[in-house]
Backbone as a printed PyTorch tensor [residue, N CA C, xyz], in Angstrom:
tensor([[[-22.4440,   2.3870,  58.7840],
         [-23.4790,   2.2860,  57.7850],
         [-23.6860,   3.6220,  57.0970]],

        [[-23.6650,   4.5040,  57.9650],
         [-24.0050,   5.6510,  57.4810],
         [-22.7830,   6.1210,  56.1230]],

        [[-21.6040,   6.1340,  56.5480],
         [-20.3800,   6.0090,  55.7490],
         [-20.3810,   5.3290,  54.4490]],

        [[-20.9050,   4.4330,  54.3640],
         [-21.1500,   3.4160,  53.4980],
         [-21.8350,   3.9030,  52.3510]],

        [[-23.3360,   4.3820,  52.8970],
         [-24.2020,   5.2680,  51.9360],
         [-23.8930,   6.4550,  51.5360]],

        [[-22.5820,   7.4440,  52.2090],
         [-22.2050,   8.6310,  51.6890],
         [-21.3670,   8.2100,  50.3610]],

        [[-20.7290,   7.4980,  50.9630],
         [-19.9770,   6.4960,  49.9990],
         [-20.3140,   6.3230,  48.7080]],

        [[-21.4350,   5.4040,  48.4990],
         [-21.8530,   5.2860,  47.9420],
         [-22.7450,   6.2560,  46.7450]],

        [[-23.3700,   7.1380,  47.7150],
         [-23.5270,   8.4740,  46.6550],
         [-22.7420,   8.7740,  46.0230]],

        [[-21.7920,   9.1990,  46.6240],
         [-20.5000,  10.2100,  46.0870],
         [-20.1480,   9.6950,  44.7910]],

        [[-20.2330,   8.1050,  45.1330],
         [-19.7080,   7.1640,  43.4810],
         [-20.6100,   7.4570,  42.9510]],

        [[-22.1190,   7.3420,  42.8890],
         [-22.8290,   7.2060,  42.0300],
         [-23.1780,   8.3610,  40.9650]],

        [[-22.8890,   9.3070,  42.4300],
         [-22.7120,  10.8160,  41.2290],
         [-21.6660,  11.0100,  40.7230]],

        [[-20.3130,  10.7250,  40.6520],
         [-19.0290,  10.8460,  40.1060],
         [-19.3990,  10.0420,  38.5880]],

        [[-19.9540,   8.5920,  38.6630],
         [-20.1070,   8.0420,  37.3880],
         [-21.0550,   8.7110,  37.1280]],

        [[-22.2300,   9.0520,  37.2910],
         [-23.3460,   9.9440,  36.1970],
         [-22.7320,  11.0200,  35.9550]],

        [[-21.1360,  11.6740,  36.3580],
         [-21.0910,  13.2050,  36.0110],
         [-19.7250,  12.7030,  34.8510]],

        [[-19.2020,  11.4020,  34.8000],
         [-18.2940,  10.9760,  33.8170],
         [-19.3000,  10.7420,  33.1010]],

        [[-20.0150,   9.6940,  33.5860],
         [-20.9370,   9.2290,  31.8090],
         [-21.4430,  10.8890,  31.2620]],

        [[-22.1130,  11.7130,  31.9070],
         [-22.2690,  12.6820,  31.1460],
         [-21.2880,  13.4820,  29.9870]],

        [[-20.4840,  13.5570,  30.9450],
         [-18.8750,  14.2000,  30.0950],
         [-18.5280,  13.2530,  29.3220]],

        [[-19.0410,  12.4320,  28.8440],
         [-18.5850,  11.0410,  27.9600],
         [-19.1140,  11.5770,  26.6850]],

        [[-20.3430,  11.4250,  27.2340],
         [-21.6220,  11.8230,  26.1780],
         [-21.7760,  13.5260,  24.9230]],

        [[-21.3100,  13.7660,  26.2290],
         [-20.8250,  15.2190,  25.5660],
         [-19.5300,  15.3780,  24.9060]],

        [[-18.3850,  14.8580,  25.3230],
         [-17.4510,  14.5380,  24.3990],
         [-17.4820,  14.2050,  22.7400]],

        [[-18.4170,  12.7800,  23.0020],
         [-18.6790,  12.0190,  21.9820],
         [-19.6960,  13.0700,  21.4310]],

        [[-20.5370,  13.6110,  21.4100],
         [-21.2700,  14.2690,  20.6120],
         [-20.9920,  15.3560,  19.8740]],

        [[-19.3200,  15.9820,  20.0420],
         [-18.6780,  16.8010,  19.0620],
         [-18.3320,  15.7310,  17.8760]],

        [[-18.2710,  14.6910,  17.8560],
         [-17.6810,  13.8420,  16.9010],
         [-18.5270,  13.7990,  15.6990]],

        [[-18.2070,  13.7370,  14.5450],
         [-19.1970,  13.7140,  13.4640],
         [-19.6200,  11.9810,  13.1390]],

        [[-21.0870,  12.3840,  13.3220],
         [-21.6810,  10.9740,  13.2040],
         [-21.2450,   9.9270,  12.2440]],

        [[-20.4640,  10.3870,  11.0800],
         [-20.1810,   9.7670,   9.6980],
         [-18.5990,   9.5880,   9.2620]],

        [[-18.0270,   8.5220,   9.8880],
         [-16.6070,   8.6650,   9.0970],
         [-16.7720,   7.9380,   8.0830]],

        [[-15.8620,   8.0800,   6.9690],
         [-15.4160,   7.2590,   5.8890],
         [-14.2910,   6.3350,   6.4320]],

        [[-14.5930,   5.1990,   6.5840],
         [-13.3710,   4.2830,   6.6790],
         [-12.6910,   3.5910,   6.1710]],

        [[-10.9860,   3.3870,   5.4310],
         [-10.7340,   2.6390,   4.4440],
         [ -9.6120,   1.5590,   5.0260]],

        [[ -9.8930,   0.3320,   4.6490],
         [ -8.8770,  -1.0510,   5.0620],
         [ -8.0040,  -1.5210,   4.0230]],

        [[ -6.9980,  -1.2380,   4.0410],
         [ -5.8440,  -1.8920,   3.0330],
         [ -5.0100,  -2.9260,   3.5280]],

        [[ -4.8600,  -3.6340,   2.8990],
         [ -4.0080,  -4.5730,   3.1080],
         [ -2.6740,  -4.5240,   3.1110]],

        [[ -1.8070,  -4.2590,   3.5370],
         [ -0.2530,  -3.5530,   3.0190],
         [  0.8400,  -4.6090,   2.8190]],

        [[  0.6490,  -6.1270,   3.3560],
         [  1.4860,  -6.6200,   2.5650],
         [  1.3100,  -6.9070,   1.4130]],

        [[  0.0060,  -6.9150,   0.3530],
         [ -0.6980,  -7.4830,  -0.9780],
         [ -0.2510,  -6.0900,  -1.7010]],

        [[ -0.2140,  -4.8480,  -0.5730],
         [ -0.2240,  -3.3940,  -1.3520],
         [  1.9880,  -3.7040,  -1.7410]],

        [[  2.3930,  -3.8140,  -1.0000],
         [  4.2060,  -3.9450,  -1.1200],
         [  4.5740,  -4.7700,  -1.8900]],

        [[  3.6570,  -6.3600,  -1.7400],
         [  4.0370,  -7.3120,  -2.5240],
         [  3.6450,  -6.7080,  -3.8190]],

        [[  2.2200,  -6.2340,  -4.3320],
         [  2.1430,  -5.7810,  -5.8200],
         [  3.3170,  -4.9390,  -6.2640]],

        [[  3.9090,  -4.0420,  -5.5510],
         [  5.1630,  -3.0090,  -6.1370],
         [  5.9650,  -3.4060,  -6.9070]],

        [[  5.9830,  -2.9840,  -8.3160],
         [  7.3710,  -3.0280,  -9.1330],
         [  8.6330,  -2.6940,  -8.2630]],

        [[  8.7730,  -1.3200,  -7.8470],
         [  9.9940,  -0.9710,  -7.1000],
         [  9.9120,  -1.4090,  -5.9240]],

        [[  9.6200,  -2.5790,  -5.0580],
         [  9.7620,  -3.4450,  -4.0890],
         [ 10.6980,  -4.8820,  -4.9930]],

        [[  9.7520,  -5.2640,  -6.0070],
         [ 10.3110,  -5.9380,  -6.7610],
         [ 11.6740,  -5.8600,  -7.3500]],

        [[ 11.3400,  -4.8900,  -8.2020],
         [ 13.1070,  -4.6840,  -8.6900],
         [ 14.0830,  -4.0320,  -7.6950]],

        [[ 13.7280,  -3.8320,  -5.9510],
         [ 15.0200,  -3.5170,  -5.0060],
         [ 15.3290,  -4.6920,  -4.4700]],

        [[ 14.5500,  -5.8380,  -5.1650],
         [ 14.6900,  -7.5120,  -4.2560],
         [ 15.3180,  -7.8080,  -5.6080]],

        [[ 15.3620,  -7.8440,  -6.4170],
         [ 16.5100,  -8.5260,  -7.7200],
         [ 17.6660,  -7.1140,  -7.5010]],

        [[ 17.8310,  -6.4550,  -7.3720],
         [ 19.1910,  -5.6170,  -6.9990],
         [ 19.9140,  -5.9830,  -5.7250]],

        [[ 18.8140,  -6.2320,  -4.5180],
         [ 19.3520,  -6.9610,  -3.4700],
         [ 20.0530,  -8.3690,  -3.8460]],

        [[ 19.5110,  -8.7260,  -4.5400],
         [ 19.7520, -10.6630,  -4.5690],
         [ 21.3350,  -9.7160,  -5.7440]],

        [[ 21.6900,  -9.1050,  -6.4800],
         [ 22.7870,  -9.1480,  -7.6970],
         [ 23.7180,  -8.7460,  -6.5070]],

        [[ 23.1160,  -7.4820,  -5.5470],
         [ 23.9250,  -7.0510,  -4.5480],
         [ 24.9700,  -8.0780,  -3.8340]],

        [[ 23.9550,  -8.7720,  -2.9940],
         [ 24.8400, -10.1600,  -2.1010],
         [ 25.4470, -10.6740,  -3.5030]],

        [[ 25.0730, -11.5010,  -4.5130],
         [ 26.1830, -11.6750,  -5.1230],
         [ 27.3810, -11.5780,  -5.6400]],

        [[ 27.2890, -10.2120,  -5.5050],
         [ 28.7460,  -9.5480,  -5.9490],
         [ 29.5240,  -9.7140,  -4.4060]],

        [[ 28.8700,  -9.3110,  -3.2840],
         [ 29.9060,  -9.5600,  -2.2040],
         [ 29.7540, -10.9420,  -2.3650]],

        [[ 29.0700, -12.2250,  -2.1920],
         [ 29.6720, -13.0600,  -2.2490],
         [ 31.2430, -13.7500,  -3.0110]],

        [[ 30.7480, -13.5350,  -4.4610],
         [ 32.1080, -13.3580,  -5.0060],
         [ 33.0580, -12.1770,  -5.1890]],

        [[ 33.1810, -11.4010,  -4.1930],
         [ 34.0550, -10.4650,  -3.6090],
         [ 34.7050, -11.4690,  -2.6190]],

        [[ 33.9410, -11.8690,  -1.8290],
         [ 34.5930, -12.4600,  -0.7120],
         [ 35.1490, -13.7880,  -0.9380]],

        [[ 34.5910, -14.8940,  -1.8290],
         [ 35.6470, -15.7090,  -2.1950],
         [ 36.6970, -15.2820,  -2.8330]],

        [[ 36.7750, -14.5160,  -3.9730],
         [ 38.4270, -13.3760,  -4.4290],
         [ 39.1170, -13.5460,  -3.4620]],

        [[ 38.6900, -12.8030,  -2.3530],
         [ 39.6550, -12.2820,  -1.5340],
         [ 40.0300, -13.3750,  -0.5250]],

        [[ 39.1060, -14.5200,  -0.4970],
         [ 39.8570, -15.2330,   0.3250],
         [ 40.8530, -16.4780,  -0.1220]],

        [[ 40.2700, -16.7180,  -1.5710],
         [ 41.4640, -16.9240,  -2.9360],
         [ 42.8660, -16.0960,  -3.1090]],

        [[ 42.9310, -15.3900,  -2.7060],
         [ 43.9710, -14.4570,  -3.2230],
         [ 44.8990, -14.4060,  -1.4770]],

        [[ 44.3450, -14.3700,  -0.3130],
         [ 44.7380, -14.2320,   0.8280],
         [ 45.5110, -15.4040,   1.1370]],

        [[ 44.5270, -16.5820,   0.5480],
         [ 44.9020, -18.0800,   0.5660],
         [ 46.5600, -18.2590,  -0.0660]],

        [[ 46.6110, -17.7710,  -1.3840],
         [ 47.7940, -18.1030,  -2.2300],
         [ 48.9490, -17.2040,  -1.3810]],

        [[ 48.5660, -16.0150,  -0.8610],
         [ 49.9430, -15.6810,  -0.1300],
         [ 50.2580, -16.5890,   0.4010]],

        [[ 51.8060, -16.2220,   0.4650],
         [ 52.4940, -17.0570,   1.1940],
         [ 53.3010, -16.1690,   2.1710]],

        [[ 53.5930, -15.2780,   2.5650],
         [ 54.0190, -14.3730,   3.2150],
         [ 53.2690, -13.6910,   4.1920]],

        [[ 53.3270, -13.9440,   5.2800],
         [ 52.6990, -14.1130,   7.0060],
         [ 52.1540, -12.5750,   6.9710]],

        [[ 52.9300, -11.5850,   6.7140],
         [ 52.8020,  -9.7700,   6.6900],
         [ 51.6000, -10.0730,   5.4610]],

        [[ 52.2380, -10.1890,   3.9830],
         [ 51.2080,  -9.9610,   2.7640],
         [ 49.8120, -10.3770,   3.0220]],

        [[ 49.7080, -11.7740,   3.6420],
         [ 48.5400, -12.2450,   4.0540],
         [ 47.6400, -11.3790,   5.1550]],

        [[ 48.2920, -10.7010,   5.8490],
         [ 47.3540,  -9.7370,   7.2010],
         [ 47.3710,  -8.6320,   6.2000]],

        [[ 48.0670,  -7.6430,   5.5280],
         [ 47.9140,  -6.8080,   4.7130],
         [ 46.7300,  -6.9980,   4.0010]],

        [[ 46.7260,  -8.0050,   3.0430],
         [ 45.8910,  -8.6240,   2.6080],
         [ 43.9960,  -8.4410,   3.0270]],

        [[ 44.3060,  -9.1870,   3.9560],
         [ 42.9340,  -9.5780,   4.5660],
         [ 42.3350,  -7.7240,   5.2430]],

        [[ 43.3080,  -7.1380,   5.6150],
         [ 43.1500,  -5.9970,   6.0430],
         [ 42.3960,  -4.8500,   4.9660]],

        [[ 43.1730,  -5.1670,   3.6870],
         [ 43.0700,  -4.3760,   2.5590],
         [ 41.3830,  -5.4380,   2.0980]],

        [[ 41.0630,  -6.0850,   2.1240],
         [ 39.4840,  -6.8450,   2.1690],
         [ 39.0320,  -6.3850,   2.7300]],

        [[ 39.2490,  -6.9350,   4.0130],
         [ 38.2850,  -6.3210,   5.0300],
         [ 37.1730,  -4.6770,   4.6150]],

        [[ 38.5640,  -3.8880,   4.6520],
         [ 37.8860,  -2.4450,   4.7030],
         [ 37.2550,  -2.0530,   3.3820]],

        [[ 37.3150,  -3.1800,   2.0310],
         [ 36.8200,  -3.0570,   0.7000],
         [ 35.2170,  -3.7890,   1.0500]],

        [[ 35.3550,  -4.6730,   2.0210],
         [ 33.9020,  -5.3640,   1.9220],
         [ 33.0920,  -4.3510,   2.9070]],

        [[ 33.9230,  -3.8170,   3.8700],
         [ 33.1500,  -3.1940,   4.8260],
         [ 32.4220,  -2.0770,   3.9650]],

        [[ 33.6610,  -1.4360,   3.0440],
         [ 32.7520,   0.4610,   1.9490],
         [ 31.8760,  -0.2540,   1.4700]],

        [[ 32.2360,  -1.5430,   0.9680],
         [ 30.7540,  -2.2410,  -0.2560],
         [ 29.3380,  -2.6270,   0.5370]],

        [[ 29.5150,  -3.0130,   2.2330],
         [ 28.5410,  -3.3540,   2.3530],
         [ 27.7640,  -1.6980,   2.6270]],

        [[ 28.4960,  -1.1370,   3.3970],
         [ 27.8380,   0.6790,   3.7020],
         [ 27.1400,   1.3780,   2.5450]],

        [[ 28.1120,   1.1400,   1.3230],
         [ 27.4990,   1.4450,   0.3080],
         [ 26.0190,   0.9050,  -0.4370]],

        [[ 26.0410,  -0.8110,  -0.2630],
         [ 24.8500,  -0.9680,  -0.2040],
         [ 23.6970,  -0.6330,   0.2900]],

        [[ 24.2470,  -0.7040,   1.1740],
         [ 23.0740,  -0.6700,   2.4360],
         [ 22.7160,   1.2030,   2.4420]],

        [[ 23.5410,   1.7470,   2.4460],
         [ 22.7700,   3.1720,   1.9460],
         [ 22.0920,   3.5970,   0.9660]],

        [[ 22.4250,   2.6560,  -0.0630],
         [ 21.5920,   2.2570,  -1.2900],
         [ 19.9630,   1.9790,  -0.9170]],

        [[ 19.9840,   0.3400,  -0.4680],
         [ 18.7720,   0.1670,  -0.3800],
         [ 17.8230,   1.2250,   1.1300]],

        [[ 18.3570,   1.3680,   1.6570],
         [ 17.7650,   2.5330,   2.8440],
         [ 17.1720,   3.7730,   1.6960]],

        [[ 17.6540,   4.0480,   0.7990],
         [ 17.3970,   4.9610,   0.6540],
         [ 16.1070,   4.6590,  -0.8330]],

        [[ 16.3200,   3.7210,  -1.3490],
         [ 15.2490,   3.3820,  -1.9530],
         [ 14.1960,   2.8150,  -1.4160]],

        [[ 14.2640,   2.3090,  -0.4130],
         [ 13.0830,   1.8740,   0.9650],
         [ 12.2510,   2.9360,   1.5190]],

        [[ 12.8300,   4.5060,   1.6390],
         [ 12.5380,   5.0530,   2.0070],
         [ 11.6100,   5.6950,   0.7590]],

        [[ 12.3820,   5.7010,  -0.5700],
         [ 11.3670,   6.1650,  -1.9400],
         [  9.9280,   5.2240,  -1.9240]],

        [[ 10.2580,   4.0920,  -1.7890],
         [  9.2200,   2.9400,  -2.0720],
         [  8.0100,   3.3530,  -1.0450]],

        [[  8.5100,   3.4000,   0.5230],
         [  7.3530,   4.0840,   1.4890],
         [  7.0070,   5.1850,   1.0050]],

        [[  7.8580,   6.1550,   0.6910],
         [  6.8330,   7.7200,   0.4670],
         [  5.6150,   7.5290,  -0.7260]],

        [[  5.9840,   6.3820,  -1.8080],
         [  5.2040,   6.3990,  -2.5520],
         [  4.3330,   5.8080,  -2.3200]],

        [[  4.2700,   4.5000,  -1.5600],
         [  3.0830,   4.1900,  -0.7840],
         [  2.3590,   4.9190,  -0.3610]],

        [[  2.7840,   5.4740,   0.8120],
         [  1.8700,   6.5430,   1.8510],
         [  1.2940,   7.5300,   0.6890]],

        [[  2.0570,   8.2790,  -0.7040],
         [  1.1090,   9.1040,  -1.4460],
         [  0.0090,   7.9540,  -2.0580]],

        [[  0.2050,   6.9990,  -2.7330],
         [ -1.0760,   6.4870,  -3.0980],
         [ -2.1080,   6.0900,  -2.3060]],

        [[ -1.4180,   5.6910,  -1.2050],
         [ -2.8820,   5.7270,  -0.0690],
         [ -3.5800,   7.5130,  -0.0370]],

        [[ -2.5920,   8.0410,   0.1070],
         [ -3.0580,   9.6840,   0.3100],
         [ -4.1900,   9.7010,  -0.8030]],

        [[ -3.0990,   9.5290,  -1.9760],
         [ -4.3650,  10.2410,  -3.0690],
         [ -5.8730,   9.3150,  -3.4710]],

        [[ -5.6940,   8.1150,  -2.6610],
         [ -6.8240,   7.5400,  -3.0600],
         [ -8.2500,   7.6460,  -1.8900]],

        [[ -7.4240,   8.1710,  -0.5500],
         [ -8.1810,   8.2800,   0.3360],
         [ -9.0650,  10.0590,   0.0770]],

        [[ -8.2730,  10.8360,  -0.4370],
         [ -9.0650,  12.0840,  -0.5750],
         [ -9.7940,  11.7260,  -2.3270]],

        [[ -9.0990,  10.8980,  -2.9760],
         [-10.0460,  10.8990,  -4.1910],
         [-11.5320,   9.9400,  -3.5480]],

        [[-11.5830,   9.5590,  -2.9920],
         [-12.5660,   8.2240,  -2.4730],
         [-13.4010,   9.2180,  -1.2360]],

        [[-13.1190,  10.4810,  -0.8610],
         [-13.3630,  11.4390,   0.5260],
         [-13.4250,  10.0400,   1.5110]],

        [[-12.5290,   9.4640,   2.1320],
         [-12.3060,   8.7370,   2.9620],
         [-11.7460,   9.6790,   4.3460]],

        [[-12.2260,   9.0710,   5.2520],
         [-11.4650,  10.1980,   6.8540],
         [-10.5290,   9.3720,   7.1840]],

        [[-10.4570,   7.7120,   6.9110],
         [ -9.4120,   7.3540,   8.0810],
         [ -8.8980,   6.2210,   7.1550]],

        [[ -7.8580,   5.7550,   7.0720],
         [ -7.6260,   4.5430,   6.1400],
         [ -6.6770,   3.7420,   7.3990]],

        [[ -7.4750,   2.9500,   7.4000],
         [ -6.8280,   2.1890,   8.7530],
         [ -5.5940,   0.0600,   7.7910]],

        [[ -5.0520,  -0.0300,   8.4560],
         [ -4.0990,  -1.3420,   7.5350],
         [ -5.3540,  -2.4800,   8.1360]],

        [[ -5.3230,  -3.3820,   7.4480],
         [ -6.6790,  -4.5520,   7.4340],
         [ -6.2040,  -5.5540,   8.9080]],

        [[ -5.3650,  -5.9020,   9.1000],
         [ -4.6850,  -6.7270,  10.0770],
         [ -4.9300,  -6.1890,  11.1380]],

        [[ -5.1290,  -5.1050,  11.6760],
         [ -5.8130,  -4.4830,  12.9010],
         [ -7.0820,  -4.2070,  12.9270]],

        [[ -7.9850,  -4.4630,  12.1580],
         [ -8.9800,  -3.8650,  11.8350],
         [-10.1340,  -5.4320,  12.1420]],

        [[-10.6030,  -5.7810,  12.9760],
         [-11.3130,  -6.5740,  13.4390],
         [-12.9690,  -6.8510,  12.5130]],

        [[-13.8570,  -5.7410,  12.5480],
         [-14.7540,  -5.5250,  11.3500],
         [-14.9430,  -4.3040,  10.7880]],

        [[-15.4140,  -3.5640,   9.4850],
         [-15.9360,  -2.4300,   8.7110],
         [-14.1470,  -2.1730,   8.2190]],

        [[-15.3530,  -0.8110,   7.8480],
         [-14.4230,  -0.4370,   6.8520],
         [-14.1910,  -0.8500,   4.9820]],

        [[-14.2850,  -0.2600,   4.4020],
         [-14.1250,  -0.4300,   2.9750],
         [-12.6360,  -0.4710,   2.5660]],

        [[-12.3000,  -1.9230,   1.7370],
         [-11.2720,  -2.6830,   1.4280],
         [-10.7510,  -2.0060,   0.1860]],

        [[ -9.7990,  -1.2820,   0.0270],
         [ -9.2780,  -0.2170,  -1.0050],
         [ -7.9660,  -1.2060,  -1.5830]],

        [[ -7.6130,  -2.5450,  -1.0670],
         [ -5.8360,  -2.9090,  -1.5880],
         [ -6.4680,  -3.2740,  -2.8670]],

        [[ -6.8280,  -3.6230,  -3.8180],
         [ -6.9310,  -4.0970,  -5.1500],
         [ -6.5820,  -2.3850,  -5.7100]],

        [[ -7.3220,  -1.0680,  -5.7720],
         [ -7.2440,   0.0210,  -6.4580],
         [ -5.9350,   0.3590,  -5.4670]],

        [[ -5.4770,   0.2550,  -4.6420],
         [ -3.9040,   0.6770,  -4.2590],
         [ -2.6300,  -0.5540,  -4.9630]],

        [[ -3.2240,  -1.6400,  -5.2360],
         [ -2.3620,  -2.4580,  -5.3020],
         [ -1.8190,  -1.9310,  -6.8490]],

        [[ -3.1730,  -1.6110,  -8.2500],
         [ -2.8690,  -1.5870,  -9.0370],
         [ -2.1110,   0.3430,  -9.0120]],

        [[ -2.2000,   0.9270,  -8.4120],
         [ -1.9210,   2.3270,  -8.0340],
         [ -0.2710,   1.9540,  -7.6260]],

        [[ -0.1720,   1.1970,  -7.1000],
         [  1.3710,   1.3660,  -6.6140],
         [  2.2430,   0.3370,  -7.6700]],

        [[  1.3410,  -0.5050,  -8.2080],
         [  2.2870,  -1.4830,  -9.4410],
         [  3.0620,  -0.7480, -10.4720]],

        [[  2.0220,   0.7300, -10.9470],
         [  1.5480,   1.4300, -11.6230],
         [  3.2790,   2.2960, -11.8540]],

        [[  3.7080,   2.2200, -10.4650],
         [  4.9300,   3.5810, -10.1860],
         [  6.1940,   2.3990, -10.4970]],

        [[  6.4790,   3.0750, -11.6870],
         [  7.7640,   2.5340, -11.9090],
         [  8.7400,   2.6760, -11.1420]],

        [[  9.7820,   2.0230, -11.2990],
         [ 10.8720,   2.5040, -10.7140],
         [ 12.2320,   3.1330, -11.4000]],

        [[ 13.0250,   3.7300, -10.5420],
         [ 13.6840,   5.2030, -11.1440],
         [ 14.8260,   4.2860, -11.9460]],

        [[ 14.7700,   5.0020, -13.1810],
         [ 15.8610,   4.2970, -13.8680],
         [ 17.4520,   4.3300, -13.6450]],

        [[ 17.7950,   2.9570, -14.1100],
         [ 18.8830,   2.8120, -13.2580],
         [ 20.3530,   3.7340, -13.8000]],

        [[ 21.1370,   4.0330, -13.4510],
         [ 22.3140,   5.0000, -13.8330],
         [ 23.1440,   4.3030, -14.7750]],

        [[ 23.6610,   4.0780, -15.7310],
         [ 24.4400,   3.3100, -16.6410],
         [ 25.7770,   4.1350, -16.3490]],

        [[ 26.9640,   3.1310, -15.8680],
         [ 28.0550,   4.2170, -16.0510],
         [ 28.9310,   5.2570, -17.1600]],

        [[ 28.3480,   5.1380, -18.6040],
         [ 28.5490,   5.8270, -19.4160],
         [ 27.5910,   6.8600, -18.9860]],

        [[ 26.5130,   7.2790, -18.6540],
         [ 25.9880,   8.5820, -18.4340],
         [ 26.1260,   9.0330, -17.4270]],

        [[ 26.9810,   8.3760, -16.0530],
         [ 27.7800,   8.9090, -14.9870],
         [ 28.5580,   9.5650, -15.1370]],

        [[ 29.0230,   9.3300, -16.5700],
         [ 30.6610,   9.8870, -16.4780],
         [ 30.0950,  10.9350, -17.8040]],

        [[ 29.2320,  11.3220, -18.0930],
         [ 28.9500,  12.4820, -18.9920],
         [ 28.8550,  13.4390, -18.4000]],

        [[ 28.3670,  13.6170, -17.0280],
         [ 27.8640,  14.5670, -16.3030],
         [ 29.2840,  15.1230, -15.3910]]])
């Protein structure tokens, strides 16, 4: 019994000496954040340059699609057992540069499209003196709903014009 009640102290002062250190923790915190909730698929879906890397994607697959019937037109009409593996070989490694090439393409405009996101959230959260801009889908209640002034903020950013191969070949 006696054990029991030492016991028992010992806890009771361990939690009054956490809740204290709780309290004191929390009381460096500034009583007042600004909190902002965006929506980020309404913010991506509004994007021009989300938009026009999904019609470059969709021309993209098309061209390998009809890349790849060519080549399997053309593999087809051999008639020569060697020309035909030559063939398919000499495809192969043309679809493989085209898809790398794509695909380093859009990676790398994915990566433009996020940075410009993350700045219009930036600049709207210090134009607005906001402390925390949290995405709406995690955000259970509060917070002030900023995707309409980000949505039209990111529609806003064009996208980089495209290279015409006559001014490729000027340079």
């Amino acid at each position: 019994m006696n054990k029991s009640v030492k016991f028992l102290t010992v806890a009771a002062v361990a939690f009054g000496i956490g809740l204290g250190v709780n309290n004191f923790a929390m009381s460096e915190i500034p009583g007042s954040y600004r909190v902002a909730v965006v929506d980020v698929q309404q913010v991506v879906a509004a994007s021009s340059q989300v938009n026009e890397l999904r019609k470059e994607n969709q021309a993209m697959q098309a061209e390998i699609i009809s890349f790849v019937e060519k080549a399997r037109k053309d593999v087809a009409s051999a008639s020569d057992v060697d020309k035909k593996k030559s063939l398919e070989e000499k495809y192969s490694k043309e679809l493989n540069s085209k898809r790398e090439a794509f695909g380093a393409k859009y990676t790398s405009k994915m990566v433009d499209i996020q940075n410009n996101i993350l700045n219009a959230v930036t600049e709207n959260a210090k134009a607005n003196n906001y402390d925390i801009v949290i995405a709406k889908d995690v955000v259970l209640y509060g917070g002030e709903d900023i995707t309409d002034s980000l949505k039209s903020a990111v529609a806003a950013i064009k996208p980089a014009a495209k290279k015409t191969k006559s001014s490729s070949k000027k340079k």
